[in-house]
C-alpha positions as CSV (number, residue, x, y, z in Angstrom):
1,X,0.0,0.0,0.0
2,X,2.7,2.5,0.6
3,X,3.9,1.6,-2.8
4,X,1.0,2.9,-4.5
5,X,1.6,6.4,-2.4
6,X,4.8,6.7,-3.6
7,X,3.7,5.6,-7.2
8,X,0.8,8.4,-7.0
9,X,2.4,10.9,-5.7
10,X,5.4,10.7,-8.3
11,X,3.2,10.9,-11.2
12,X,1.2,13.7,-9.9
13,X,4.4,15.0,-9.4
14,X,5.1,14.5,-12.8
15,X,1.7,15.9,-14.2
16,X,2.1,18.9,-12.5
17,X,5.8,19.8,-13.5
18,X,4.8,19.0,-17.5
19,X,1.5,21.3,-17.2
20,X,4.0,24.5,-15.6
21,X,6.5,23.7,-18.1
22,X,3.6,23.6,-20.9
23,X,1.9,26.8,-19.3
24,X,5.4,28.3,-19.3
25,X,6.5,27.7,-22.9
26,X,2.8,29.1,-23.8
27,X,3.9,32.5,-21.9
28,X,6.9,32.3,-24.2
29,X,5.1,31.7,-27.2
30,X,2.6,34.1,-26.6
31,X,4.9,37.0,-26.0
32,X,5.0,39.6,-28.6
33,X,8.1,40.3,-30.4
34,X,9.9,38.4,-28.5
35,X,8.9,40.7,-25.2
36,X,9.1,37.8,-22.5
37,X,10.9,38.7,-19.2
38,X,14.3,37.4,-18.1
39,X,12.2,35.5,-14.8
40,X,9.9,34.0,-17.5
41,X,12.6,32.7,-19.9
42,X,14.5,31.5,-16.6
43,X,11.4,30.1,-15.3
44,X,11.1,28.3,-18.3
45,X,14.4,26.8,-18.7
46,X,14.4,25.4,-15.7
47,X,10.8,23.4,-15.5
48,X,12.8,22.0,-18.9
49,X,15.5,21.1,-16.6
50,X,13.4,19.5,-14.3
51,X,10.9,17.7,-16.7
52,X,14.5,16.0,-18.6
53,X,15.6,15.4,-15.3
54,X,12.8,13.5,-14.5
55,X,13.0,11.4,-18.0
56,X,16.5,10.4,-17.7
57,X,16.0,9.0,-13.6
58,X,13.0,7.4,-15.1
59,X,15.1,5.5,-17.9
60,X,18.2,5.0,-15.2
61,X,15.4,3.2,-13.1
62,X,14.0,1.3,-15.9
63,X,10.2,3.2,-15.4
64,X,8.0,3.5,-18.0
65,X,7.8,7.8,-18.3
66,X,4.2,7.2,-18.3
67,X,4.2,5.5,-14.7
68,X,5.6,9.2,-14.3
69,X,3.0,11.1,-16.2
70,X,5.8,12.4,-18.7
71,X,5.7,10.0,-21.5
72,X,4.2,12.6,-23.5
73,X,6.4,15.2,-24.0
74,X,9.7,15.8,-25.3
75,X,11.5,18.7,-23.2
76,X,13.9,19.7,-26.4
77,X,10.7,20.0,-28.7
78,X,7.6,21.0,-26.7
79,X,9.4,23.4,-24.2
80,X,12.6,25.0,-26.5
């Protein structure tokens, strides 16, 4: 039972991080002329950081990145 904690709360964890970085990268698209903040590219960046970081433990730990919620995005083409 407090597998299934773990498991949950991991790929919440990994929902959440993917819909910031998504929300993020939005901002960034949105942003006209190229107008976005430092704190927003920065921002941005690092929820890409985070969301690869995520991926590659996954792989390391032979977890499927769905298990984690992140098997559907690709940090170098959904967040660059």
């Amino acid at each position: 039972m407090a597998n299934e904690k773990y498991k949950n709360y991991v790929y919440d964890l990994g929902m959440l991080l993917k819909e910031k970085a998504l929300e993020a990268k939005a901002t960034k698209d949105q942003a006209v002329n190229g107008d976005i903040t430092d704190y927003d590219l920065g921002y941005l960046m690092a929820l890409h950081e985070l969301v690869s970081l995520m991926q590659q433990q996954a792989e390391v730990f032979d977890i499927e990145l769905d298990n984690i919620g992140l098997g559907d995005i690709d940090p170098e083409l959904d967040l660059l």
